[in-house]
PDB file of N, CA, C and O in Angstrom, chain B, residues numbered from 101:
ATOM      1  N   UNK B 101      -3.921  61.667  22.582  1.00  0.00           N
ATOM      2  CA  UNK B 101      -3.172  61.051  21.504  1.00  0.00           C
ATOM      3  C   UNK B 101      -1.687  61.083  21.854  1.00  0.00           C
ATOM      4  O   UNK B 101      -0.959  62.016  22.193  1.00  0.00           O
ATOM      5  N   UNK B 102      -1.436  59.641  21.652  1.00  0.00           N
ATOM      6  CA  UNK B 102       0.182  59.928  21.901  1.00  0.00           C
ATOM      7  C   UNK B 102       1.189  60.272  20.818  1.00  0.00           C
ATOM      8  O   UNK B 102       0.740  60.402  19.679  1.00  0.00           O
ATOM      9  N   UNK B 103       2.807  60.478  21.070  1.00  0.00           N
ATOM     10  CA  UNK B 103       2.962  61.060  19.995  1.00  0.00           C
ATOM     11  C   UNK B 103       2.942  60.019  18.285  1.00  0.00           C
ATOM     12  O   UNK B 103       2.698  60.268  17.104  1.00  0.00           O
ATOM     13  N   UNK B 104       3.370  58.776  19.124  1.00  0.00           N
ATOM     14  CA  UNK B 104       3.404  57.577  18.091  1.00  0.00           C
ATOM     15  C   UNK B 104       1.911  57.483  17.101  1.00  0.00           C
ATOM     16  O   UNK B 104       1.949  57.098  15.932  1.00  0.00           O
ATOM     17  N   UNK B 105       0.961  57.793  17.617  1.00  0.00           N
ATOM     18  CA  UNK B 105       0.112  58.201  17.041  1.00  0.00           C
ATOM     19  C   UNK B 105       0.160  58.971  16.159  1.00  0.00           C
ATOM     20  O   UNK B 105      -0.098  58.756  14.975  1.00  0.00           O
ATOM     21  N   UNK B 106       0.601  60.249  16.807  1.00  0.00           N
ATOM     22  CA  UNK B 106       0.250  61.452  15.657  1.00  0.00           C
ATOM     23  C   UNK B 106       1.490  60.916  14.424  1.00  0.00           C
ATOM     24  O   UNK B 106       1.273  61.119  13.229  1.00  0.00           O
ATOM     25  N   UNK B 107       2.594  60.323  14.835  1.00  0.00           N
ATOM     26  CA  UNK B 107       3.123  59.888  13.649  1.00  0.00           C
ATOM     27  C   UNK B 107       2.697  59.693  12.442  1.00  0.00           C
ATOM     28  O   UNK B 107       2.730  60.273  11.356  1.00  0.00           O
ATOM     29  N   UNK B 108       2.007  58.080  13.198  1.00  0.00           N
ATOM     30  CA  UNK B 108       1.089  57.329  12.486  1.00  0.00           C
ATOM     31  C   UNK B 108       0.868  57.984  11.289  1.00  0.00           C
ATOM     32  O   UNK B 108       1.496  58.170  10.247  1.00  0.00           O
ATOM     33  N   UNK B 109      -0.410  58.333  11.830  1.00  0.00           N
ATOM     34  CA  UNK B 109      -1.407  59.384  10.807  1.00  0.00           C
ATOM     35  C   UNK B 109      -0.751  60.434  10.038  1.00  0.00           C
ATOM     36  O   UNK B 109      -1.241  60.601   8.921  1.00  0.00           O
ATOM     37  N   UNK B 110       0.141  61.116  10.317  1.00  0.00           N
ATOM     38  CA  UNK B 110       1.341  62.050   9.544  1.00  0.00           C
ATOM     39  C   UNK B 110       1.868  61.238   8.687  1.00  0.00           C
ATOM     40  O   UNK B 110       2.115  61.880   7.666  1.00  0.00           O
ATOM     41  N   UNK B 111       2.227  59.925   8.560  1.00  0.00           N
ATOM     42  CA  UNK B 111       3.029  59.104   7.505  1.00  0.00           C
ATOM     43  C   UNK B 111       1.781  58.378   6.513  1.00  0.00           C
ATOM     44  O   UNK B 111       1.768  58.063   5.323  1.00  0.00           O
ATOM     45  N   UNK B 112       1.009  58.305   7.339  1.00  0.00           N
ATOM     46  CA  UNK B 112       0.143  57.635   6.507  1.00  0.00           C
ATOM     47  C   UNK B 112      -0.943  58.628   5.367  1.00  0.00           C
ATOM     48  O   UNK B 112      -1.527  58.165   4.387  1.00  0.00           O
ATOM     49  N   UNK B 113      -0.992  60.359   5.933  1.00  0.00           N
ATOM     50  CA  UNK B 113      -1.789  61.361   5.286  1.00  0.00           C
ATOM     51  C   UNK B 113      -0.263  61.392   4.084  1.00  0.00           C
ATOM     52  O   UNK B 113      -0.535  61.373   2.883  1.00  0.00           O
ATOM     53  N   UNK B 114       1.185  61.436   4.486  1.00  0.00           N
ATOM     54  CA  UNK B 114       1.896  61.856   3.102  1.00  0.00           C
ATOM     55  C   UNK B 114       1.832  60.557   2.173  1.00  0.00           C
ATOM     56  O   UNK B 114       1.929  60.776   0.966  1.00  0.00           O
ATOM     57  N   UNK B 115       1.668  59.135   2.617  1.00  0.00           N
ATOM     58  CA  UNK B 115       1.850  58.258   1.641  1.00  0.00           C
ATOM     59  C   UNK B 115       0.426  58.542   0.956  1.00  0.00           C
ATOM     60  O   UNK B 115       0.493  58.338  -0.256  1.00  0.00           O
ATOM     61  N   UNK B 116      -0.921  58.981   1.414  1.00  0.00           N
ATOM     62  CA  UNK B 116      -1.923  59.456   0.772  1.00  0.00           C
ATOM     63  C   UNK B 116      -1.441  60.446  -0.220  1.00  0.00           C
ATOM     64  O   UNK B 116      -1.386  59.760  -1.241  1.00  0.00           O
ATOM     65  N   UNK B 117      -1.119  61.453  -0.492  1.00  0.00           N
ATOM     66  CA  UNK B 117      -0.722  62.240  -1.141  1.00  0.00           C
ATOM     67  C   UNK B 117      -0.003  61.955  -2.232  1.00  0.00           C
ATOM     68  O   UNK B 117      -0.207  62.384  -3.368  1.00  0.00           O
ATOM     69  N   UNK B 118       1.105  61.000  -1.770  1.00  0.00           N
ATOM     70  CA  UNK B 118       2.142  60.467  -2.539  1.00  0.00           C
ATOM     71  C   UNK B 118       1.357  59.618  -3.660  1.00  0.00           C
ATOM     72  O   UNK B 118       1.612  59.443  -4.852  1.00  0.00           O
ATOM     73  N   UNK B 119       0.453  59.220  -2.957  1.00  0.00           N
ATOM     74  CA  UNK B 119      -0.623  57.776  -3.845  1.00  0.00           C
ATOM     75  C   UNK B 119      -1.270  58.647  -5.055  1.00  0.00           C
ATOM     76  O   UNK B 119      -1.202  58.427  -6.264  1.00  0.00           O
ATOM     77  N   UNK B 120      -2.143  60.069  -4.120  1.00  0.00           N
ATOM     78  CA  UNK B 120      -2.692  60.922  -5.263  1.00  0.00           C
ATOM     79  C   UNK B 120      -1.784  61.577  -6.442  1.00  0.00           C
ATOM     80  O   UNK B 120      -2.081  62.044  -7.541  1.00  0.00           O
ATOM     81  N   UNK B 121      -0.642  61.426  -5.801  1.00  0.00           N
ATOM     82  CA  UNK B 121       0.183  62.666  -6.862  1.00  0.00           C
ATOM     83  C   UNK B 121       0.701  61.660  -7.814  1.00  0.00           C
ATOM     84  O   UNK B 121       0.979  62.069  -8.941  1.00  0.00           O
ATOM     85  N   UNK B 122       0.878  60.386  -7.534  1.00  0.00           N
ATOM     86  CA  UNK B 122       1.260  59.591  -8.997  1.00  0.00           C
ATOM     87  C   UNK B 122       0.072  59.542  -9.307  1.00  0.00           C
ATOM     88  O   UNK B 122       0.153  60.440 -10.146  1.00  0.00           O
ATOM     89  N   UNK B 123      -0.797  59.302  -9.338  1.00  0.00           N
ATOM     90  CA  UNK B 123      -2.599  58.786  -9.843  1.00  0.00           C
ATOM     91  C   UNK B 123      -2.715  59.959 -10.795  1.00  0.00           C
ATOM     92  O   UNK B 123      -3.266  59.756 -11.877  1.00  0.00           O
ATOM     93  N   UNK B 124      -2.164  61.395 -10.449  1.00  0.00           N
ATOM     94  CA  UNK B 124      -2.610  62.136 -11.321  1.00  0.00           C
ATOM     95  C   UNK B 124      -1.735  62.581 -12.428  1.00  0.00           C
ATOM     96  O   UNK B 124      -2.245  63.075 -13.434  1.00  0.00           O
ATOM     97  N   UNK B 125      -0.251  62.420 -12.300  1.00  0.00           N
ATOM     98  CA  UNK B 125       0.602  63.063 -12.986  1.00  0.00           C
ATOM     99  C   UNK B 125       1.353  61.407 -13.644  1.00  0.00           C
ATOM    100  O   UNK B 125       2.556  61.414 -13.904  1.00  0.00           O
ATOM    101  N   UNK B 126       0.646  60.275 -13.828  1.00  0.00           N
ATOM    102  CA  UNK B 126       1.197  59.180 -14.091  1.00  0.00           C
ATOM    103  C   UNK B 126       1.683  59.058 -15.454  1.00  0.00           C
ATOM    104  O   UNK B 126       2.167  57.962 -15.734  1.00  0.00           O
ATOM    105  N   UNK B 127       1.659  60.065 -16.487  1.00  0.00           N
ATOM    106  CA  UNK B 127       2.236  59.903 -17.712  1.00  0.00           C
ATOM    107  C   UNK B 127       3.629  60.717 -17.321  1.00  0.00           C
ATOM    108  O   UNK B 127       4.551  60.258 -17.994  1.00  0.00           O
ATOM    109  N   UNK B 128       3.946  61.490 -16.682  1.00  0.00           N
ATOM    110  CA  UNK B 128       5.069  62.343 -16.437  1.00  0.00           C
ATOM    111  C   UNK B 128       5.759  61.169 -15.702  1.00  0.00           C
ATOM    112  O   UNK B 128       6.742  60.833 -16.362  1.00  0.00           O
ATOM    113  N   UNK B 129       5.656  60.620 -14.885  1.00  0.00           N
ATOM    114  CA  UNK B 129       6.331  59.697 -14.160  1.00  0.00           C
ATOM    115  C   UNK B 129       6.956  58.703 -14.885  1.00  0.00           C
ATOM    116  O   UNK B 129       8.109  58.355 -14.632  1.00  0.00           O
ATOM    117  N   UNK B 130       6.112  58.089 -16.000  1.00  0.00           N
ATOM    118  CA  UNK B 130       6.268  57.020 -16.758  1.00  0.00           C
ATOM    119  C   UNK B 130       7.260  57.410 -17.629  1.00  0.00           C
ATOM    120  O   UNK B 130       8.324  56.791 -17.658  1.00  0.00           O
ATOM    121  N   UNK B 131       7.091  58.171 -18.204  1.00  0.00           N
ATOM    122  CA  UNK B 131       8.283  58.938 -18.972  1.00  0.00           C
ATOM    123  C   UNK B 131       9.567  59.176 -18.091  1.00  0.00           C
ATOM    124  O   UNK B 131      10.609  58.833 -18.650  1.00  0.00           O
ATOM    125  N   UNK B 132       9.702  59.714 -16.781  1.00  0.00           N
ATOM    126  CA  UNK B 132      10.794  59.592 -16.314  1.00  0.00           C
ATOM    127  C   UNK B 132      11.271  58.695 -15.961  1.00  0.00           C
ATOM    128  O   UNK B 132      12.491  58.534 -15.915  1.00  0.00           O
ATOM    129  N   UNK B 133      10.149  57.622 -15.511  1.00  0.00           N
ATOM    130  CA  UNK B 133      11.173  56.160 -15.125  1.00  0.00           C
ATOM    131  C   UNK B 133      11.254  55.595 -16.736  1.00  0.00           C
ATOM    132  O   UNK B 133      11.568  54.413 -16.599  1.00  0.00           O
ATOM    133  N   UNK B 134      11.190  55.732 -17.444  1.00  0.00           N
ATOM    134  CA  UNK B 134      11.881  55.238 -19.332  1.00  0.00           C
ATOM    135  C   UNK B 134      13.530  55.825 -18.993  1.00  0.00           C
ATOM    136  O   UNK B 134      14.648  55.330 -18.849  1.00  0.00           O
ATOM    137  N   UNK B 135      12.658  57.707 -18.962  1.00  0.00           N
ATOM    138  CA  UNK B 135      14.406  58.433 -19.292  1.00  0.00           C
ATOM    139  C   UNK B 135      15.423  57.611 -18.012  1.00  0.00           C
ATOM    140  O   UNK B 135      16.530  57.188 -18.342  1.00  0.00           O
ATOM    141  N   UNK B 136      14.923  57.445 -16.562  1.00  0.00           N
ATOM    142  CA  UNK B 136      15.904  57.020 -16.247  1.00  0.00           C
ATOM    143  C   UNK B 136      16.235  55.796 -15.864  1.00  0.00           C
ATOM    144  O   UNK B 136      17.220  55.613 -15.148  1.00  0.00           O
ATOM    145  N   UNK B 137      15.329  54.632 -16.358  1.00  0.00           N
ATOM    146  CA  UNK B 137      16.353  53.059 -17.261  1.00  0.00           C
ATOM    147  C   UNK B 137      17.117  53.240 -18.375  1.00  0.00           C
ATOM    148  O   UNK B 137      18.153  52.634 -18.649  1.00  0.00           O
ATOM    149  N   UNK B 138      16.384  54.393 -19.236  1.00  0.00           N
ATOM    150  CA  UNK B 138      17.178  54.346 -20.144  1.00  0.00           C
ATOM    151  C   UNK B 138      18.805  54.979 -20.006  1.00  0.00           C
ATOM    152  O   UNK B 138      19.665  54.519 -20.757  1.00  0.00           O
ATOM    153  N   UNK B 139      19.175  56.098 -18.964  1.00  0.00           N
ATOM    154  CA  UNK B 139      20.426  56.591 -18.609  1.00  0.00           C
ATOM    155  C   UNK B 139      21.162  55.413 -17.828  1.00  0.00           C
ATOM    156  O   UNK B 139      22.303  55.161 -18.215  1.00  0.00           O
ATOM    157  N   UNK B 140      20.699  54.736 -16.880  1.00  0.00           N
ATOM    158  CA  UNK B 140      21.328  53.986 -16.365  1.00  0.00           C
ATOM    159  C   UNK B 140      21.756  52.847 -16.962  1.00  0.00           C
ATOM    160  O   UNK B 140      22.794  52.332 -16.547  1.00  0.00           O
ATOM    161  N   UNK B 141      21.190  52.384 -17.804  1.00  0.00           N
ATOM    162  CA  UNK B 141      21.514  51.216 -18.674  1.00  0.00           C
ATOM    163  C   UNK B 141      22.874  52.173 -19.656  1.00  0.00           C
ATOM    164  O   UNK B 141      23.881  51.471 -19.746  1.00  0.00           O
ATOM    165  N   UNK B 142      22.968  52.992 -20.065  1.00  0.00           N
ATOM    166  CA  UNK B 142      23.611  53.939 -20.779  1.00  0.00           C
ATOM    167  C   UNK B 142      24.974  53.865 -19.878  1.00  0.00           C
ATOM    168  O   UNK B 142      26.009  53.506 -20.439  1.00  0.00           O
ATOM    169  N   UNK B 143      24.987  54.149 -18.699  1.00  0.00           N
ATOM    170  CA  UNK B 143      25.871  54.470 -17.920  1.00  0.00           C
ATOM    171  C   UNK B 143      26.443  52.549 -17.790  1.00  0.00           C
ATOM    172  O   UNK B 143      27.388  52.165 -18.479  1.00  0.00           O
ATOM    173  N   UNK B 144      26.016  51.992 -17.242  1.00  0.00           N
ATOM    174  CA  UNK B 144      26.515  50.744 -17.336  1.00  0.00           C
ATOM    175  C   UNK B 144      27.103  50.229 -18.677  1.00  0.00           C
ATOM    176  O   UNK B 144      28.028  49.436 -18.851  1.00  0.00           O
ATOM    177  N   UNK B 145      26.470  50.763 -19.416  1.00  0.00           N
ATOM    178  CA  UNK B 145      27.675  49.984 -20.977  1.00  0.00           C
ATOM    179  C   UNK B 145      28.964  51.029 -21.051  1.00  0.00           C
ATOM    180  O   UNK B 145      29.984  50.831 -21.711  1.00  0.00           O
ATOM    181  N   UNK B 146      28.791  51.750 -20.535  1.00  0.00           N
ATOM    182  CA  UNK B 146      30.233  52.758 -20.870  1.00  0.00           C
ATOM    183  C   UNK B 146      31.149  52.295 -19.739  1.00  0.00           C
ATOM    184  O   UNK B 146      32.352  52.227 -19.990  1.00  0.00           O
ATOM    185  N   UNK B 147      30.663  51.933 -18.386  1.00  0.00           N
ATOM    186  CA  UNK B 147      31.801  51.400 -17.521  1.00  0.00           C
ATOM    187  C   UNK B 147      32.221  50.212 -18.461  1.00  0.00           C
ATOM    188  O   UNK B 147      33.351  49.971 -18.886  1.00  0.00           O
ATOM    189  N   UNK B 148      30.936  49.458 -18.710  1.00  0.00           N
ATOM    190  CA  UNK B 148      31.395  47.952 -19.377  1.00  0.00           C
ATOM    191  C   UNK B 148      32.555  48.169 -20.442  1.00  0.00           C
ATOM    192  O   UNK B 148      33.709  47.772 -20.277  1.00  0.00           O
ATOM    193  N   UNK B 149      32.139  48.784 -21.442  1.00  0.00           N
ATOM    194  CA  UNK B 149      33.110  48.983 -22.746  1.00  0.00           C
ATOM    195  C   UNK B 149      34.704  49.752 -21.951  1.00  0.00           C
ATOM    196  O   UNK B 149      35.824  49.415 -22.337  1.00  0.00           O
ATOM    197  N   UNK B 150      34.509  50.645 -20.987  1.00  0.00           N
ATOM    198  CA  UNK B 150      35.764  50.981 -20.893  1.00  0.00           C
ATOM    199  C   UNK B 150      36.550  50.170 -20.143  1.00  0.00           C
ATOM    200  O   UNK B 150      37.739  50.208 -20.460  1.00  0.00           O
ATOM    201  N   UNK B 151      36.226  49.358 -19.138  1.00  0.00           N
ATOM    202  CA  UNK B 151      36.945  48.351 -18.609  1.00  0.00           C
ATOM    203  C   UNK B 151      37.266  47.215 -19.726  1.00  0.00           C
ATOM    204  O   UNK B 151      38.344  46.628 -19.828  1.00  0.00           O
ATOM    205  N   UNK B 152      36.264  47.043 -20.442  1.00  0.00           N
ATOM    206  CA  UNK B 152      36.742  45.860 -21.490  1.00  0.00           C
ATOM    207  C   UNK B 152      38.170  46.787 -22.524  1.00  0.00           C
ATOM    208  O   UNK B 152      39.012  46.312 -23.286  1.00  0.00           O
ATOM    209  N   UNK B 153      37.976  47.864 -22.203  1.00  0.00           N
ATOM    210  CA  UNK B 153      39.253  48.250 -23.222  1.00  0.00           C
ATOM    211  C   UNK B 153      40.683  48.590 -22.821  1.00  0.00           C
ATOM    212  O   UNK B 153      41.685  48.780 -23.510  1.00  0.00           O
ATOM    213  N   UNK B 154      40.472  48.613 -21.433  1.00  0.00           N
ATOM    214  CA  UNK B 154      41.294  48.725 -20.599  1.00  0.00           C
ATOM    215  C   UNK B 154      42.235  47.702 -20.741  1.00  0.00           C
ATOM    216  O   UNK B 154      43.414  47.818 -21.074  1.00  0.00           O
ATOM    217  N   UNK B 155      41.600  46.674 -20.455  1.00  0.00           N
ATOM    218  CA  UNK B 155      41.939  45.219 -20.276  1.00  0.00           C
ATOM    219  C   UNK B 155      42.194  45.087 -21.647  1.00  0.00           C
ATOM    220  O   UNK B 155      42.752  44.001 -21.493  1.00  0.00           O
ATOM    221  N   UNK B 156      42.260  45.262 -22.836  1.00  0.00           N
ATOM    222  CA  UNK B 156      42.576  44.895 -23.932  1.00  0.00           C
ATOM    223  C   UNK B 156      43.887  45.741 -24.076  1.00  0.00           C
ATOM    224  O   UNK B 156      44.892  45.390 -24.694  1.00  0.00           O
ATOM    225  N   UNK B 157      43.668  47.139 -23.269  1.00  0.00           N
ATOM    226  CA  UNK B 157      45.268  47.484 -23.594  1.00  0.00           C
ATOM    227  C   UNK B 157      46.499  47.107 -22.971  1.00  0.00           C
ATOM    228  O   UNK B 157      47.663  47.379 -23.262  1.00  0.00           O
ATOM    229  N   UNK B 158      45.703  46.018 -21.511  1.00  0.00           N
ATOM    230  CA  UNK B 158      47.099  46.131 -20.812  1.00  0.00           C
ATOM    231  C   UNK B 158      47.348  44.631 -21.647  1.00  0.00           C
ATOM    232  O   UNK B 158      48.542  44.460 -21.890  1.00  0.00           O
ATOM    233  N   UNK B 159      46.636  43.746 -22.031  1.00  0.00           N
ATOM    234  CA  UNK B 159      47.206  42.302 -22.315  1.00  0.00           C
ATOM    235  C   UNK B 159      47.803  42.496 -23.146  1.00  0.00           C
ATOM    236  O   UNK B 159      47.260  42.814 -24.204  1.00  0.00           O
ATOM    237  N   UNK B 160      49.242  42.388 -23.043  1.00  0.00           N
ATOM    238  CA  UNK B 160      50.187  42.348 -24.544  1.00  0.00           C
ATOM    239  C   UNK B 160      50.935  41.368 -24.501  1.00  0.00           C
ATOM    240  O   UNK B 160      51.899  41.303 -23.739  1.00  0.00           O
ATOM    241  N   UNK B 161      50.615  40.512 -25.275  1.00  0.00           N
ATOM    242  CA  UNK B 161      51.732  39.052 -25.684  1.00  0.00           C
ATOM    243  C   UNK B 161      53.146  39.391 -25.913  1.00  0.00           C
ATOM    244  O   UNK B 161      53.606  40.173 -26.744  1.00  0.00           O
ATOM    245  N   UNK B 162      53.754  38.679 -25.044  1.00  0.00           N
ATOM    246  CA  UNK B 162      55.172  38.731 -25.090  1.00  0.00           C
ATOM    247  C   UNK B 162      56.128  37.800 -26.222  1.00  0.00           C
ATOM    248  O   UNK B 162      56.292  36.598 -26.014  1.00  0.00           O
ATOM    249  N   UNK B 163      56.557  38.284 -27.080  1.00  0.00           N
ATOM    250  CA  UNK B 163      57.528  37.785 -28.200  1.00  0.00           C
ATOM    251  C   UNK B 163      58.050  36.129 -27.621  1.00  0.00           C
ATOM    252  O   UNK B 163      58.538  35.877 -26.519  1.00  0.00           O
ATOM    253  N   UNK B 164      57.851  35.449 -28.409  1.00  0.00           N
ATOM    254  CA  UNK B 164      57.917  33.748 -28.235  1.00  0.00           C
ATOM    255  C   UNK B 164      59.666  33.953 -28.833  1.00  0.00           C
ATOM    256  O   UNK B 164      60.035  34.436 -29.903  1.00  0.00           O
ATOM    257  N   UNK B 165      60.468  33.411 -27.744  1.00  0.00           N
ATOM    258  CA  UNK B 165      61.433  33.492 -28.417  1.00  0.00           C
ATOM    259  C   UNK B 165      62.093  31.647 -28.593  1.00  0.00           C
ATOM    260  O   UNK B 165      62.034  31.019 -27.536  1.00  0.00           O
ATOM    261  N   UNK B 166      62.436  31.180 -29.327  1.00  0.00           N
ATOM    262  CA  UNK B 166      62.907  29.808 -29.342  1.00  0.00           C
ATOM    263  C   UNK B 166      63.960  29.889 -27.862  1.00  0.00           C
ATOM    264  O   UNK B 166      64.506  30.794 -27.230  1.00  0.00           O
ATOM    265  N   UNK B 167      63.862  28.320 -27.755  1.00  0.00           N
ATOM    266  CA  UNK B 167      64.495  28.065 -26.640  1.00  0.00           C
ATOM    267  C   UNK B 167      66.083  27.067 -27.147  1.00  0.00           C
ATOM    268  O   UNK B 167      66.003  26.027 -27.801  1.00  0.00           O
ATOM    269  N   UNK B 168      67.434  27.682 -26.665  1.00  0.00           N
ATOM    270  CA  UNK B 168      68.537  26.865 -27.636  1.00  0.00           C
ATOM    271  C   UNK B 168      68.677  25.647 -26.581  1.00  0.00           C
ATOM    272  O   UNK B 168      68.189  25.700 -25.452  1.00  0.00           O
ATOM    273  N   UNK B 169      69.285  24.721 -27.003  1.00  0.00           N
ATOM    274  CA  UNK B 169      69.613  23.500 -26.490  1.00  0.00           C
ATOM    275  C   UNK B 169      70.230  23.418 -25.956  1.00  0.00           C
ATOM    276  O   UNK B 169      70.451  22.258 -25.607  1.00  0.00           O
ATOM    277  N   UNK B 170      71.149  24.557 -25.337  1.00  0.00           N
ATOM    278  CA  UNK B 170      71.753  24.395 -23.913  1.00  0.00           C
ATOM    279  C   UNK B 170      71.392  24.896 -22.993  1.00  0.00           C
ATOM    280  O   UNK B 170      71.715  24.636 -21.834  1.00  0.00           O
ATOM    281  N   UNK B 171      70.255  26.142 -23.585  1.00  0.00           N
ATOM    282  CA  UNK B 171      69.990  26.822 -22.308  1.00  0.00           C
ATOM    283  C   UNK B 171      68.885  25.455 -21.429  1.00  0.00           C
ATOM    284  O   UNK B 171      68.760  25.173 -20.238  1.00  0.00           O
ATOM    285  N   UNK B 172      68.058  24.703 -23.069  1.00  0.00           N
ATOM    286  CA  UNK B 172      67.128  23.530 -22.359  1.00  0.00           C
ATOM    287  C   UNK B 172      68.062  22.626 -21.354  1.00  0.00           C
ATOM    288  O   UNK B 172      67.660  22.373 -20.218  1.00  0.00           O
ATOM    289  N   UNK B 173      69.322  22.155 -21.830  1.00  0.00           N
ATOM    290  CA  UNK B 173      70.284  21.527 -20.761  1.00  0.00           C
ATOM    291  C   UNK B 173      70.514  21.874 -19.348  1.00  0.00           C
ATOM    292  O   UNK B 173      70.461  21.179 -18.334  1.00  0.00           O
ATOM    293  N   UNK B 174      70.812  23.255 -19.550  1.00  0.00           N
ATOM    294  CA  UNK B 174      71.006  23.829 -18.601  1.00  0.00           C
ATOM    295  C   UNK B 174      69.564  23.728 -17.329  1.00  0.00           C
ATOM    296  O   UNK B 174      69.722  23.687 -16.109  1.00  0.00           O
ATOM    297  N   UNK B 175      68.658  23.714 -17.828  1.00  0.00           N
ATOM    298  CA  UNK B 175      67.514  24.037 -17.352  1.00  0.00           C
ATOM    299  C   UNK B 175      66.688  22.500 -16.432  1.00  0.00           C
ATOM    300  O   UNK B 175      65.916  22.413 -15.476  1.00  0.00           O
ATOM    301  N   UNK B 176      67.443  21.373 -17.453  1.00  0.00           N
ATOM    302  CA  UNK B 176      67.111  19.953 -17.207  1.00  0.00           C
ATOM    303  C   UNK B 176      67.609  19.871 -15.997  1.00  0.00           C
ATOM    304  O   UNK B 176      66.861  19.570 -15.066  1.00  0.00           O
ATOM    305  N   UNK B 177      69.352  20.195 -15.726  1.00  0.00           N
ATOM    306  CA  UNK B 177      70.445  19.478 -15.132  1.00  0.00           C
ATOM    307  C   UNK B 177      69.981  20.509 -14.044  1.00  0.00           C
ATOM    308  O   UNK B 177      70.409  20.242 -12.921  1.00  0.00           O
ATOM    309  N   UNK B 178      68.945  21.990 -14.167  1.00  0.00           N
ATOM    310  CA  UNK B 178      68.587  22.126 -12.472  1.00  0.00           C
ATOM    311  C   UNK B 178      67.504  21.419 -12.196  1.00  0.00           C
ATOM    312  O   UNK B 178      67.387  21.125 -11.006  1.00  0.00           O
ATOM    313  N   UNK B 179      66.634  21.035 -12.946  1.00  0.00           N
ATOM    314  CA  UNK B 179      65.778  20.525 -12.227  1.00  0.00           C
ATOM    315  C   UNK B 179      66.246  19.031 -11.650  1.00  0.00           C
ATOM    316  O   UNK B 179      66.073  18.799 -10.453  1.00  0.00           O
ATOM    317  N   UNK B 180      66.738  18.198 -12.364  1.00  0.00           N
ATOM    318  CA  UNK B 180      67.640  17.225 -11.874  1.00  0.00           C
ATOM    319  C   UNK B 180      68.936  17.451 -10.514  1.00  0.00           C
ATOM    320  O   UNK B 180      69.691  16.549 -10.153  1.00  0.00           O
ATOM    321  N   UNK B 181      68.928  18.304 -10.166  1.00  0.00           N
ATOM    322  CA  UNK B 181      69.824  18.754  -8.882  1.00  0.00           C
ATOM    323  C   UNK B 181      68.870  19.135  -8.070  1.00  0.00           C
ATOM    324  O   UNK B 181      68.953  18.939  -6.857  1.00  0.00           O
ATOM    325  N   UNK B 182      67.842  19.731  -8.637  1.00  0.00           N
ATOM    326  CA  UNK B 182      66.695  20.170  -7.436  1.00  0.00           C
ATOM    327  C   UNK B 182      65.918  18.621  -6.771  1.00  0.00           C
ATOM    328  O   UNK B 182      65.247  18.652  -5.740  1.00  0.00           O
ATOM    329  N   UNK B 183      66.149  17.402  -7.526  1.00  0.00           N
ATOM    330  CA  UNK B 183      64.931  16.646  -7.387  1.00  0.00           C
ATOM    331  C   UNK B 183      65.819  15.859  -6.331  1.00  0.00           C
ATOM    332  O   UNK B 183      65.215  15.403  -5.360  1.00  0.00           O
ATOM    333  N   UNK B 184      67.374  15.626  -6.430  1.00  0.00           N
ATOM    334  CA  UNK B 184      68.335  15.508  -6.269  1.00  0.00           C
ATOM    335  C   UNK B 184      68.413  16.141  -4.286  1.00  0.00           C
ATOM    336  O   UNK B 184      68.236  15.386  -3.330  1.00  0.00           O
ATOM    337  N   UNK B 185      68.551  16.823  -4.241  1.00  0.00           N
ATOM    338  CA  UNK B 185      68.193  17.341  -3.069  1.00  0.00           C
ATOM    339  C   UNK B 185      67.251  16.736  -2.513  1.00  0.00           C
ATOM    340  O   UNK B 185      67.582  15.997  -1.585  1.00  0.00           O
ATOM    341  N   UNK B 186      66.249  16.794  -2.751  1.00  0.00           N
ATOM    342  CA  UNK B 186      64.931  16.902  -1.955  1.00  0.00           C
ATOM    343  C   UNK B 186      64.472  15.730  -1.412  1.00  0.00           C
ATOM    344  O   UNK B 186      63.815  15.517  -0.393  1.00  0.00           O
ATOM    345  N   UNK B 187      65.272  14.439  -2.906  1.00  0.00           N
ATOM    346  CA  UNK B 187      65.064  13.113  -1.879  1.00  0.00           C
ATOM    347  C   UNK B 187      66.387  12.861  -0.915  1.00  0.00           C
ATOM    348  O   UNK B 187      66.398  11.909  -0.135  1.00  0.00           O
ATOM    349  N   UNK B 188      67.341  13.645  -1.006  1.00  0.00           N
ATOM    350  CA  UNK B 188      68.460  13.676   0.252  1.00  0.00           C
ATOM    351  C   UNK B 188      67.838  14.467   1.377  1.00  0.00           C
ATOM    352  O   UNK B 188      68.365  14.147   2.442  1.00  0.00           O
ATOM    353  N   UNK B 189      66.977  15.314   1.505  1.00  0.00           N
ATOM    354  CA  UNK B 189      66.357  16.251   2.399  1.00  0.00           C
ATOM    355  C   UNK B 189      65.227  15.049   2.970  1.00  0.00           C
ATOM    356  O   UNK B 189      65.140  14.994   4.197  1.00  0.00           O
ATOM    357  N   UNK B 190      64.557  14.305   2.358  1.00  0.00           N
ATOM    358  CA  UNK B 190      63.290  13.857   2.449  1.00  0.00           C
ATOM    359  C   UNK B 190      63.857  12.164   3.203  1.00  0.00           C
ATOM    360  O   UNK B 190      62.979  11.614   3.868  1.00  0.00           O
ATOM    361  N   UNK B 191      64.837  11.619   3.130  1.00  0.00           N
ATOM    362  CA  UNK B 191      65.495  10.711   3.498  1.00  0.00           C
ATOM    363  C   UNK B 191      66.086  10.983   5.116  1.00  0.00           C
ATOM    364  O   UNK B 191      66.792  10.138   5.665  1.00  0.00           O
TER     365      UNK B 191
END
């Protein structure tokens, strides 16, 4: 027998075992895979909710302040110098 052999049969006698030991203890199992969907699902809404609150504390709206009519002037007559340029640059 080579050793790949004796592997073999070594993996295949524990997945036997493995097969018997849920077959017999299958209400204990069942119950633990509940308890642990039920923790993990648990654990995923608490990342969820705390990132969602996170994010609710950093977004803070900044005070709308009116805009006066010269600063809008002011603001026209650059963009009108900028446009101003660009077809002297582009020429």
């Amino acid at each position: 027998m080579t050793t790949l052999t004796i592997l073999k049969f070594l993996f295949q006698l524990v997945l036997i075992c493995v097969g018997a030991y849920a077959l017999l203890h299958e209400k204990e199992l069942a119950k633990f895979e509940r308890k642990t969907v039920k923790y993990i699902k648990a654990f995923f809404k608490a990342v969820y909710l705390s990132c969602k609150e996170k994010k609710e504390k950093n977004i803070q709206l900044a005070p709308v302040t009116p805009i006066g009519n010269a600063e809008y002037e002011e603001m026209l007559s650059r963009l009108n110098k900028a446009s101003k340029l660009e077809d002297v640059l582009v020429a």
